[in-house]
N, C-alpha and C positions, 0 to 999 in steps of 0.2 A: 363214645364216653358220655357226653352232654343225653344220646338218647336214652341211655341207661340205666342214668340218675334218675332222670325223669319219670323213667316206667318204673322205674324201682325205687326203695324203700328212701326217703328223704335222713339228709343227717341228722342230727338229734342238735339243735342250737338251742341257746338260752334256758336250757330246763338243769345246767350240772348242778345248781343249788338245789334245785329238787334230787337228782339221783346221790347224792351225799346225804339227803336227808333220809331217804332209803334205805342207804349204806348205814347208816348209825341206826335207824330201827330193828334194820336185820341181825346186827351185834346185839343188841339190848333186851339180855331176856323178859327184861319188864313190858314191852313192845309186842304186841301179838295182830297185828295188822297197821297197813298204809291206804289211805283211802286217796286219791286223786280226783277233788272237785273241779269243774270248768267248762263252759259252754261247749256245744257240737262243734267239731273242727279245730278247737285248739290245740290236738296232741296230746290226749287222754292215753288212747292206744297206743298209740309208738311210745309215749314215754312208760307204759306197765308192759310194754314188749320188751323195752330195754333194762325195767329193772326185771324180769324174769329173766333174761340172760346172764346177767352180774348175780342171781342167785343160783342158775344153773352152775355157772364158772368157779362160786363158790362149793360147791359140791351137793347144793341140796336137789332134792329130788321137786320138780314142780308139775304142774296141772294147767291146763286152760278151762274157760267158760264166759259165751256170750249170754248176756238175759237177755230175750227178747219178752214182748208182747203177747205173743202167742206159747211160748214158752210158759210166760208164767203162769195161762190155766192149768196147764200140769203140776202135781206136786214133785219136786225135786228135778222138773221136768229139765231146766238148764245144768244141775251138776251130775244127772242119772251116772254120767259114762266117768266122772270120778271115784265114786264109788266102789268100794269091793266085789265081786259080784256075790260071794258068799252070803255077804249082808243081809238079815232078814230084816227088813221095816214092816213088816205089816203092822207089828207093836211099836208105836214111836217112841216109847218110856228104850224098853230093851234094842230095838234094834238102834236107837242113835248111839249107845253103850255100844252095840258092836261093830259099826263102822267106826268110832274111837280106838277101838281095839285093834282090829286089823290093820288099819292103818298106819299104826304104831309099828304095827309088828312088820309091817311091808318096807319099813325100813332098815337099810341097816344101820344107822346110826340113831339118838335120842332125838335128831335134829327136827325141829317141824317140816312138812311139805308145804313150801308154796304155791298155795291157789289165785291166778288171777280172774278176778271176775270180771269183766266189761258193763257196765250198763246194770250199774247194781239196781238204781231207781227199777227197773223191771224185775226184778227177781220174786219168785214169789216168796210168802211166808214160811213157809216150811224148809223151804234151804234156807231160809236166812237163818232162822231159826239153827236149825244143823250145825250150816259154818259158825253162829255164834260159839256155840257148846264148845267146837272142836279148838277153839280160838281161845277160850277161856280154858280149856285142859292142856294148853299149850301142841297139840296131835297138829294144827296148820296154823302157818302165817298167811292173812287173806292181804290178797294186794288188790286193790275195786277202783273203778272206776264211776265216778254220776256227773249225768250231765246239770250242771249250773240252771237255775229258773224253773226246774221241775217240782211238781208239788212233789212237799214230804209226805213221805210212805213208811209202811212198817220197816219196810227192809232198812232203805238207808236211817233209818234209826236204829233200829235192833241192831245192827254193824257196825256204826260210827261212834256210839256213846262211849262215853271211859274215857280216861289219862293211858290207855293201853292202847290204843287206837290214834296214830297219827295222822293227821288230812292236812293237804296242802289243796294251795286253792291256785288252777294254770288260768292264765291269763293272756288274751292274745300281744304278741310282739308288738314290739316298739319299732321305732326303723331301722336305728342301730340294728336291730337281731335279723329285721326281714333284709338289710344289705348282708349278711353275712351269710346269709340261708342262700340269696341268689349267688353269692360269687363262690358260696359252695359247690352247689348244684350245677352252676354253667361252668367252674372250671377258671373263670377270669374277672376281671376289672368289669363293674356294671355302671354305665350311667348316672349319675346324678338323677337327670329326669326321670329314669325309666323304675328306678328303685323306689323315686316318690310317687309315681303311677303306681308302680305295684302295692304298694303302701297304705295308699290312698281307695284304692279300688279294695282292696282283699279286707281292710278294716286292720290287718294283723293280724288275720285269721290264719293258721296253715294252712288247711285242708283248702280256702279257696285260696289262698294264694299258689301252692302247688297246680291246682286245674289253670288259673292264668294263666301260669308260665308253661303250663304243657301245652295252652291253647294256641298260646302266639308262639311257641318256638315252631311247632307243628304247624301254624298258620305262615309263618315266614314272618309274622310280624315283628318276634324281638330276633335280633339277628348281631353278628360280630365280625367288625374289619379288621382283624386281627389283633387291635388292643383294647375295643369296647364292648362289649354289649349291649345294643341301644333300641330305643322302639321306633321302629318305622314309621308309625301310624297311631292317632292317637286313641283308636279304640284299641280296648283290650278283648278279643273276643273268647275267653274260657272254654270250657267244654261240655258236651251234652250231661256229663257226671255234675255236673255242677250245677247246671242247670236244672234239674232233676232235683240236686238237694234244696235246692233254693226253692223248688216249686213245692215240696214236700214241705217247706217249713211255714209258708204262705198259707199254706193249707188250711191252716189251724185258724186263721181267721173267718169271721161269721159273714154270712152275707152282707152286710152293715160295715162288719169294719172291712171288708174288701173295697167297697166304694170309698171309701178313707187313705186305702193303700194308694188305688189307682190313682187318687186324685193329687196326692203328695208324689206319684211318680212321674207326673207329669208337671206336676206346677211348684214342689216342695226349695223354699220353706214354704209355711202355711201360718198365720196367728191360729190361735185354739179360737178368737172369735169368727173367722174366718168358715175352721171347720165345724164348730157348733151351730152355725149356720143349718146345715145339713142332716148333722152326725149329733147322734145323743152322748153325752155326756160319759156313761155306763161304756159305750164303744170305744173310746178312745181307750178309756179305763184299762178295758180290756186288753187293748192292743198295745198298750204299756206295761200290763204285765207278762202280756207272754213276750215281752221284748223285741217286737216286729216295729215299733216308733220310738223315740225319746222327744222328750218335754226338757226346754230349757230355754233360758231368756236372750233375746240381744237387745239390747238397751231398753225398754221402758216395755217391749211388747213380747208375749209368751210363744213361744215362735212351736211348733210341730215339723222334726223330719222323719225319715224312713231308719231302722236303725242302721241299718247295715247299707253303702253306697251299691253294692250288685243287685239289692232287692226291688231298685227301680231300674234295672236294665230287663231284667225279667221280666216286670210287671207291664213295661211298656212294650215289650215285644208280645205278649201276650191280649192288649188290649185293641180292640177292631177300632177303625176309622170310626167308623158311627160313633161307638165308645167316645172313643178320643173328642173329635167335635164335640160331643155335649160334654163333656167334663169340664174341656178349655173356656166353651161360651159361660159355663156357668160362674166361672173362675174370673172369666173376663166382667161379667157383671157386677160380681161382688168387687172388684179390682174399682171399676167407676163412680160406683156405690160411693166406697172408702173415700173417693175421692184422689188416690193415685198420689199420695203427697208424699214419700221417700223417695229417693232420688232412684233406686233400682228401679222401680215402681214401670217408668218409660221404658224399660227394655222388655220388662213383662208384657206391658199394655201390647206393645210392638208385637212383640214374637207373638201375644196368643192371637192376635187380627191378623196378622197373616200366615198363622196355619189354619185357620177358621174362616177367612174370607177371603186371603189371598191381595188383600189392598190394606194399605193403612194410610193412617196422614202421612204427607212426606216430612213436614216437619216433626214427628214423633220417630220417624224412621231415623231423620238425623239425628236428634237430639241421642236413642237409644243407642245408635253406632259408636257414638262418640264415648260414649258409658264404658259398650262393650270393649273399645279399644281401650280406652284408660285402662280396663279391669282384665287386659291380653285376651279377651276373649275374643279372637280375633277370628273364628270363621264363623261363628256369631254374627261379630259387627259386618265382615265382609258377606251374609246373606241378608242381613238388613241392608245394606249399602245398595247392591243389585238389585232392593225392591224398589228405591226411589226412582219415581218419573223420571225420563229424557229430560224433558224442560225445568227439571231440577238441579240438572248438572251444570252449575256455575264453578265458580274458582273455589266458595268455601267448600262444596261439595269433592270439586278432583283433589283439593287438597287434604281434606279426609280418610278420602278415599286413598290415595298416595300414601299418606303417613303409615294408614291400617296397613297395605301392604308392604311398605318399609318394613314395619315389626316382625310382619310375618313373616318375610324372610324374601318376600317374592319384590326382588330389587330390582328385575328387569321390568317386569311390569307397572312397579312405583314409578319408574324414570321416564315412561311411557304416559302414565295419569301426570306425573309433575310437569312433564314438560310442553302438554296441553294446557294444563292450568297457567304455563308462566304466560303462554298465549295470550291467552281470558283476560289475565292481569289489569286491570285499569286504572289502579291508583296506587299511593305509592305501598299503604299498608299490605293489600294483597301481593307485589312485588317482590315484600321484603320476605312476606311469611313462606313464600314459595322457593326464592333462592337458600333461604336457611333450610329447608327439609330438600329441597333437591340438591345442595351441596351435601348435605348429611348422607342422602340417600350415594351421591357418587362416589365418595369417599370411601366412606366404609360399607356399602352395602357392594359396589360393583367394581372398586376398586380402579378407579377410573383415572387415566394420567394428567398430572399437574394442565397441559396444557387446555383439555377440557374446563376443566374445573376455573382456571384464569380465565378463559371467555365467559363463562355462564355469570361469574362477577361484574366483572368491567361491562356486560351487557343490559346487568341489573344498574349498576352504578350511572349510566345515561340516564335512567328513568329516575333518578330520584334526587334529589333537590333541598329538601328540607335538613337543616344541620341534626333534626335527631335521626330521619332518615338515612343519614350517612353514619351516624353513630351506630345504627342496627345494622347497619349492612360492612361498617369493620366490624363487629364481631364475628358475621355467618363467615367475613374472609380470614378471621382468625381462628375462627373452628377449623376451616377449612384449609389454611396453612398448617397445622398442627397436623390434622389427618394425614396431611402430604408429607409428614415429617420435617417440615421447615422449621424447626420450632426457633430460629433466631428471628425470622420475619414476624411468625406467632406473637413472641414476646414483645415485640416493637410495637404490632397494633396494639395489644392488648395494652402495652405502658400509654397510648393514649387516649383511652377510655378512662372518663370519671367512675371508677369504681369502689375507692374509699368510701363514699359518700354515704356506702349501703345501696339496696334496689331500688327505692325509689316508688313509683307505680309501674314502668314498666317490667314487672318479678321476672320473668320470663327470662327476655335477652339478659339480663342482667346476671340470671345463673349461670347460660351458656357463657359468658366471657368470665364470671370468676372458674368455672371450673376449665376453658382452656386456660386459663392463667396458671390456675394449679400443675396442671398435669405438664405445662410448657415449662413453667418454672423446676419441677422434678428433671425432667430430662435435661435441661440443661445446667443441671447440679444445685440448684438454690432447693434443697429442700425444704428445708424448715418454712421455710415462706411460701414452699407450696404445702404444706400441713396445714398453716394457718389459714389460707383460702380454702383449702380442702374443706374445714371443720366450716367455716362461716357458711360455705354453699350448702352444706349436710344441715346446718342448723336452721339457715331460710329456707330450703328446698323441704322440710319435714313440715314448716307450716304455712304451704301453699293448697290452697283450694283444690282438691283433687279433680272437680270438674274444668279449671282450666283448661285452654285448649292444648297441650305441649307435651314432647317428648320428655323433657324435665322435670316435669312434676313428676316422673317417678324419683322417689328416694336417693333408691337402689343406685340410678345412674350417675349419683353424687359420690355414694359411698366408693363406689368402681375408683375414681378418682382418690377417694381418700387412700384410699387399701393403696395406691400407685405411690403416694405419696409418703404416707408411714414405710414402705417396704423399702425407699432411697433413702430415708432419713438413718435408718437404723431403729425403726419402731418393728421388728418382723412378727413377733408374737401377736401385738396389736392389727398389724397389717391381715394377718391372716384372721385373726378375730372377726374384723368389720366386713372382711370380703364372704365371708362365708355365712355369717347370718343376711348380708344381701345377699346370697344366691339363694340362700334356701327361700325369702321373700319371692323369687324370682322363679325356680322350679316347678312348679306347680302349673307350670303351661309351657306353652310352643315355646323352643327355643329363640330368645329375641334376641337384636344386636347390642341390646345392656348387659345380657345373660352373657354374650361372648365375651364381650369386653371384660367382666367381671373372671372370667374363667381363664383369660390371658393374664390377669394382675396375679388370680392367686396359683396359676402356676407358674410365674415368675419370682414371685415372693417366697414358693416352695423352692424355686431354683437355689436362691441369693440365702437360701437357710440349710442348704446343702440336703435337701430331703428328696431325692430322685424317683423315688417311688408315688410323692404324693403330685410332683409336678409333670411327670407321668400321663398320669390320671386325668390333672386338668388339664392338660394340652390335647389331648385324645378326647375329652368331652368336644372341647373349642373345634378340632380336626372336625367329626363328625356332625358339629352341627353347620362348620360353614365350609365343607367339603366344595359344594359348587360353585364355589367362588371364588374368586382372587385376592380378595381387600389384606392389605399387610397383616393382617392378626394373622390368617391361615399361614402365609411364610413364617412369622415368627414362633407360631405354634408349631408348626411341622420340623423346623429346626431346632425348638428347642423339648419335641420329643426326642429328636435323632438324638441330644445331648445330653439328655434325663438314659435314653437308653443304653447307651456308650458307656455312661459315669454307671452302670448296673453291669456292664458286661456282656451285655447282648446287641452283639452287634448284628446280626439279622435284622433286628427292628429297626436301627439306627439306620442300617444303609437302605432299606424299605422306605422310612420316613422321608430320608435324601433323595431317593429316586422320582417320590411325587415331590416333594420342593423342586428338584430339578425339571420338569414337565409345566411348572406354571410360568407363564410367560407376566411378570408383574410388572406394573406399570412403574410402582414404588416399591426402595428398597432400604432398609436401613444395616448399617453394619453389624450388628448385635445377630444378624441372622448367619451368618457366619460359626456359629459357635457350636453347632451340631456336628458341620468337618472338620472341625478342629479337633474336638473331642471323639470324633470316629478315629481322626488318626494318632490321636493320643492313645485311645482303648487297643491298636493294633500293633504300640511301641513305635509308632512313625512323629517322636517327639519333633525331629527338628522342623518335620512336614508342619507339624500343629503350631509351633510357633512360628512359623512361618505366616500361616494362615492369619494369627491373633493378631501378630506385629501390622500385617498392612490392614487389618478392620478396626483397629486401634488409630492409625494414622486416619482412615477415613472417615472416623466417629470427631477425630481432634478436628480436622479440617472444616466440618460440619456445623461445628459447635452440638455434638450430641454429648457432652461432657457425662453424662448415666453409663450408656452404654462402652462409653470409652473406657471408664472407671471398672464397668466389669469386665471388659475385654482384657484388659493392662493385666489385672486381678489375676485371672487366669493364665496367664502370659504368665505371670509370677510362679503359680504354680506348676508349673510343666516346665520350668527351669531357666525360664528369662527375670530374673528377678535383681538384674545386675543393668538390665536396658528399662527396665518399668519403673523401678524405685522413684526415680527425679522426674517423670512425667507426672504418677502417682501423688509425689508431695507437693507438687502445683496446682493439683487438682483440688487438695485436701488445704489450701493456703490460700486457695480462689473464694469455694464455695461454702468454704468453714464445718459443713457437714458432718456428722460423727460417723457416718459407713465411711465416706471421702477418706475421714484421720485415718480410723482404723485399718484400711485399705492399705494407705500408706505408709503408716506404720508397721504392719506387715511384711511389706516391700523392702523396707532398710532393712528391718532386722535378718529380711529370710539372705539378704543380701550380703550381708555385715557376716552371716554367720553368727549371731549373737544369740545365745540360749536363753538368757534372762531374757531381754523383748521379745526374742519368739513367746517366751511360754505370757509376758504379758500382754501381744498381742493375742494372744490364745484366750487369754481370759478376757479381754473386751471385746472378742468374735462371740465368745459364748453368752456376752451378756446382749450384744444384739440378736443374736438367735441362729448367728451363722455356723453353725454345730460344725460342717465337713473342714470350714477354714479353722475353724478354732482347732478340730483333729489332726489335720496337717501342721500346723503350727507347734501343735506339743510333741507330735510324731517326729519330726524335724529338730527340733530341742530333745527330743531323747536321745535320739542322733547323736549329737554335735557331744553332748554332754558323758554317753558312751565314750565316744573315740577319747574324750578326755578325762578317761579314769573313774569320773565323780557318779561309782556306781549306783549310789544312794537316789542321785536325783535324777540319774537317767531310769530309775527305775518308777519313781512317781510321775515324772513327764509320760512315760508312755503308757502306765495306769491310765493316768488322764485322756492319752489321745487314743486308747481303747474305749474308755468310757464314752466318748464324744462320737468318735466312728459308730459305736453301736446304735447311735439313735440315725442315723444317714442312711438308710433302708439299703443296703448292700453297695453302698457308694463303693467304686473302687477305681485311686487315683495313683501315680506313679508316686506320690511324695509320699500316702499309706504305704505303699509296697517299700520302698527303702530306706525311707523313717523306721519301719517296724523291725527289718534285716541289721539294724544297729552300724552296718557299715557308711564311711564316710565316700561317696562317690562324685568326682564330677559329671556333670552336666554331660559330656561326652560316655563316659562312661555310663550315667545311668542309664540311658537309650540306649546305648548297646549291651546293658546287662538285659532290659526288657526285653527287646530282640530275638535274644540267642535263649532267654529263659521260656519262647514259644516253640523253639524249634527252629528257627530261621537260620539257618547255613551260614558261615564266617560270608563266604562270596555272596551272596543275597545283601547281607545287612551292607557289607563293603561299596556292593551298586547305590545303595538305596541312601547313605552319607554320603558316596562321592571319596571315599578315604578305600586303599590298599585292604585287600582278606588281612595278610601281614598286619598290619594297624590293629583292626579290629582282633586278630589272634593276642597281638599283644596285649591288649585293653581289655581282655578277658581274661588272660594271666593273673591280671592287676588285681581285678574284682574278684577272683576266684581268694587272693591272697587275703584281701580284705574279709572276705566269708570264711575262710578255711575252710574251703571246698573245692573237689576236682574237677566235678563231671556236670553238663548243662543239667542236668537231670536234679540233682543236690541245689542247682541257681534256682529252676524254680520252687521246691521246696521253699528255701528261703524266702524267696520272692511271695509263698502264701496263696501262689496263683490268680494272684489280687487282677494281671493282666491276662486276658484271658484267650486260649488259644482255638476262637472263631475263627471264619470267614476271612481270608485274605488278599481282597481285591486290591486293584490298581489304585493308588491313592486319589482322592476326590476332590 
């Protein structure tokens, strides 16, 4: 399927404003041609392919024709085989009269013949000429295509002119359109990363974004574990087609402005003083109009790039070592010249001395690494890293060195650099900075158990002495309890840290302890108070020194936090706002452990908004970028795709997800991970199984003080038909923490409890104004319910208006309370599980083993529910039922 797409003809995205524009030319007898302006590759051809189809479909009779170059020394040389053959041209005056003529008459209808022409800019004069006449006698509708930046010529003049003549001007995609073109083409869900690689690499281009993606699927580099699409490898290698167009278009540059190309393909940006150095003035010129460079400013200096990003992958595979060397030396002179004074400036210096000499200072080596890591350029920074001397390698260096690879994912071998370095250590400064990134790194990087992580502490805390020294090293143990899930120890350190006060000089630690404050305060239900640390950390963390040395100064890792914080509060629309402009901040390179963490908030935020489809997605990013590891995010990702997949229907993925959950051996667990078996056996009608499961992860979130996750556990417990054991837990929660998810929660919980229609449908409406769309649907679906069985047709009929309207935004969400809210019948709790049951097919003696209750029991409870439906037969149950539960997979319960 995926290879078919591929070799064959791409869907038509983003251009239906154009074929509607089409559509209304070809109706309008005042309309006598559509011209399609837009650079090489954007989909000129396929979309005058597809409006000749849609005029075939309409009945008219059409034509093809390509111009070419060689073509157009011939007269009529491109439209010859349109033609009549009868046609006499040797007299232009008479014979253009009789190809009017016959042409007319070779129809059977008055209707014009559509001719498309590709590549009108080549056409010669004399057909242009021709199809004008024919155009102006109304005998053809011309459909043309030109490419964008070519000089005007007679043709596309003589064609284009008039109010009878409509042009639309194609333009390459945006990312919106280039994601929808790949999940077309592959058939499935695409990466974040990999769609902004694609994105980024193609320009927006089709025609190279098509050869990318044929290259690496074909290369094995973009690839799918069954719910992503993701890229292996951070090159993108395209194909020799592409490569070929790209060298054709290079072409056009003069020997002058090629040493311009090369030089920007190797060292770009460039200043214009940089390159006028070299290059005349008149060359650039040039190379700006044929559109092969752009000219644009970044802060005060006129900077020169390549236009398109594949025309320096080209350029540089084409350029010889000798080449190369002298380009870079030259580059490296004018760099010393300048004086080297922007802070990129050191990365430059760096990289071009050691691909030209092979040595650099070691001090310029560190300073540049440190850039490149700030700026994730991380196998950058890690081949500067490798160039510094042995006798360089002190503590500042392995810890560097450590962090860089921290980022980059390689946590076995950070914990290897880190724990040399704590060696090294000899004062208390360096002590402290190495237990905060080598706690960081065991934590979340390798997922390391509590009892490690407590020695690596208490072994730092001997060495240090100093009362601020102990102030830094509670907080790496309050990061560090939080990662463990401890969050009441968490909260304990963190309450004795001076952190009212603001940051102070040390900005650094000072971030790490407000944002475990936040994110500890979240989980243990105080949110608003973690909102409020949230924003302060995002607002000092935005203006901290980007060359600092620290994981923290990124933003991004603040906001992750915030997005945690607004999503427990009841801010979700917000929550997912801030998460998502930090990721996209964030995408643009190697997967890092900010990126995850971010990717965990917003598919839990998508979870807690009832949208299964979108949090799907982001737990399947998070899966495949920290597949080799163990650190809690991947359990609670992997469970809480089995739960996103469950709440769809598809329990093959569910129990897939389950099966690698089940194979990791983790050190730490939190109960919230639970929620994937619960919901596999909720999807398979195994209700009492599921709340069996919620009730004791609910008990071991209370016990915990994980008050968040408790909160959601209960939640769902509520809905799968414990809502008579959760309610009074629920309003202790929401009495403790004051929280508006907390209220709403609880209030939920009495009403669904209570049976009461009026609080359902008004907890209904303050689910919807938090953003929790599937509980607000349950809620009026269950209120249409209640309100059916008693009479009041009227409002059972706007209730479940309502929890239609709200279900439809929950990406195919499908819950037991949808299903029997929507059947208008009133069932208990016993009875709903065994309407599900028996509505799959499940045998009276099957469901009877599976409760623990007599076939008899369940015969008669089927009776009951059939009475309530006014139906006879299992067959009529699931009818009713909507099919909401769905008849997968029916393994051994989990």
């Amino acid at each position: 399927m995926v290879g078919e797409n591929l070799l064959g003809r791409w869907p038509l995205v983003g251009r239906a404003s154009h074929l509607e524009t089409f559509d209304e030319s070809l109706r309008d007898p005042r309309v006598r041609g559509f011209i399609v302006f837009g650079p090489a590759g954007a989909g000129k051809s396929r979309l005058m392919e597809e409006c000749l189809k849609r005029a075939e479909a309409a009945g008219l009779r059409i034509g093809r024709a390509v111009a070419t170059a060689a073509a157009a020394s011939i007269p009529l040389g491109t439209i010859a085989h349109l033609l009549p053959d009868e046609a006499d041209l040797s007299d232009p005056v008479t014979g253009f009269a009789s190809v009017a003529r016959l042409l007319s008459r070779s129809g059977k209808a008055p209707a014009p013949m559509v001719i498309g022409v590709d590549d009108v800019h080549l056409l010669d004069t004399t057909s242009a000429v021709l199809l004008r006449q024919l155009m102006d006698i109304g005998v053809i509708f011309l459909l043309g295509s030109v490419r964008s930046g070519e000089p005007p010529g007679t043709a596309v003049a003589t064609l284009s002119r008039g109010d009878a003549v409509r042009q639309v001007n194609l333009v390459d995609f945006e990312r919106p359109q280039v994601e929808t073109l790949l999940e077309q083409v592959l058939g499935g869900t695409v990466g974040t990363n990999t769609v902004n690689q694609m994105f980024t690499a193609s320009g927006g281009n089709p025609l190279y974004l098509r050869e990318l993606v044929i290259g690496a699927v074909t290369g094995g580099i973009l690839t799918c574990d069954g719910e992503l699409w993701e890229m292996t490898s951070g090159r993108l290698p395209g194909t020799r087609r592409m490569t070929d167009l790209i060298r054709s278009r290079l072409s056009a540059a003069s020997p002058e402005g090629r040493d311009v190309l090369e030089a920007l393909a190797l060292c770009e940006p460039l200043s214009m003083a940089q390159l006028t150095a070299d290059a005349e003035p008149r060359t650039l010129d040039e190379l700006e109009r044929t559109g092969l460079i752009v000219v644009g400013r970044e802060r005060r200096r006129t900077t020169v790039r390549l236009a398109h990003p594949l025309y320096g992958e080209v350029l540089r595979a084409d350029i010889t070592a000798v080449r190369r060397q002298e380009t870079l030396l030259r580059h490296l002179s004018l760099l010393e010249k300048s004086g080297a004074r922007r802070r990129e400036d050191a990365m430059r210096l760096a990289t071009y001395r050691l691909a030209t000499t092979g040595t650099a200072d070691p001090a310029l080596l560190m300073r540049a690494a440190a850039l490149a890591t700030h700026t994730r350029a991380y196998t950058r920074a890690l081949s500067l890293l490798r160039a510094v001397p042995e006798e360089w390698h002190d503590v500042r260096y392995r810890l560097l060195l450590g962090k860089t690879l921290y980022e980059a994912g390689e946590f076995g071998q950070a914990e290897t650099v880190l724990s040399r370095a704590g060696a090294l250590a000899c004062d208390e400064q360096e002590t402290l900075l190495v237990t905060g990134m080598r706690v960081q790194n065991l934590v979340w990087g390798l997922g390391a158990a509590p009892r490690t992580v407590h020695e690596i502490i208490e072994a730092a805390r001997r060495r240090i002495a100093s009362p601020f020294g102990l102030q830094v090293l509670t907080v790496a143990e309050a990061a560090g309890h939080f990662g463990l899930a401890e969050f009441s120890r968490s909260l304990d350190l963190c309450s004795r840290l001076p952190l009212d006060s603001g940051p102070g000089p040390d900005v650094m630690t000072w971030l790490v302890a407000a944002t475990t404050r936040s994110a500890t305060l979240a989980f243990v239900g105080r949110c608003e108070e973690a909102v409020t640390w949230a924003r302060r950390a995002t607002s000092v963390s935005a203006a901290v020194d980007a060359e600092l040395y620290s994981m923290t100064t990124h933003e991004a890792a603040h906001q992750s936090i915030l997005t945690l914080a607004l999503a427990e509060s009841g801010h979700l629309a917000e929550s997912r706002a801030v998460g998502e402009e930090a990721y996209r901040t964030l995408a643009q390179s190697l997967p890092s452990p900010e990126q995850r963490l971010l990717a965990f908030q917003l598919g839990r935020a998508a979870w807690l908004a009832g949208h299964p489809g979108q949090a799907r997605r982001w737990y399947a990013e998070l899966i495949r970028a920290a597949r080799p590891y163990t650190a809690v995010v991947l359990q609670l990702a992997l469970s809480g795709l089995a739960a996103s997949a469950a709440l769809q229907g598809d329990l093959k993925a569910a129990e897939a997800a389950l099966a690698e959950y089940d194979r990791l051996t983790p050190a730490v667990h939190v109960p919230e991970e639970r929620l994937g078996v619960a919901w596999l056996h909720a999807a398979r009608g195994e209700l009492s199984h599921a709340r069996a499961v919620l009730t004791e992860a609910a008990r071991e979130a209370g016990e915990r003080g994980h008050v968040a996750f408790e909160s959601v556990l209960l939640t769902d417990l509520v809905r799968l038909g414990g809502a008579c054991e959760a309610a009074e837990r629920l309003a202790e929660i929401a009495g403790t923490t004051g929280g508006r998810f907390h209220r709403a929660r609880a209030d939920l919980a009495t009403a669904w409890a209570e049976g009461c229609p009026d609080r359902l449908l008004a907890a209904a409406e303050e689910m919807e104004a938090i953003g929790a769309d599937l509980l607000a649907a349950e809620a009026a679906g269950v209120a249409a319910g209640i309100l059916r069985q008693a009479g009041d047709s009227h409002r059972a009929r706007a209730a479940a208006l309502r929890a239609q309207l709200l279900a439809a935004r929950c990406e195919g969400a499908r819950t037991p309370a949808l299903a029997t809210g929507d059947s208008g019948a009133r069932l208990t709790r016993r009875q709903q599980e065994i309407a599900l049951l028996a509505s799959q097919g499940v045998p009276s003696k099957d469901i009877a083993e599976q409760l623990g209750i007599s076939a008899r029991t369940v015969d008669n409870h089927l009776g009951r529910i059939y009475m309530e439906f006014g139906i006879t037969t299992r067959r009529e149950l699931n009818t009713h039922l909507n099919g909401v539960i769905p008849t997968g997979s029916r393994s051994p319960g989990t």
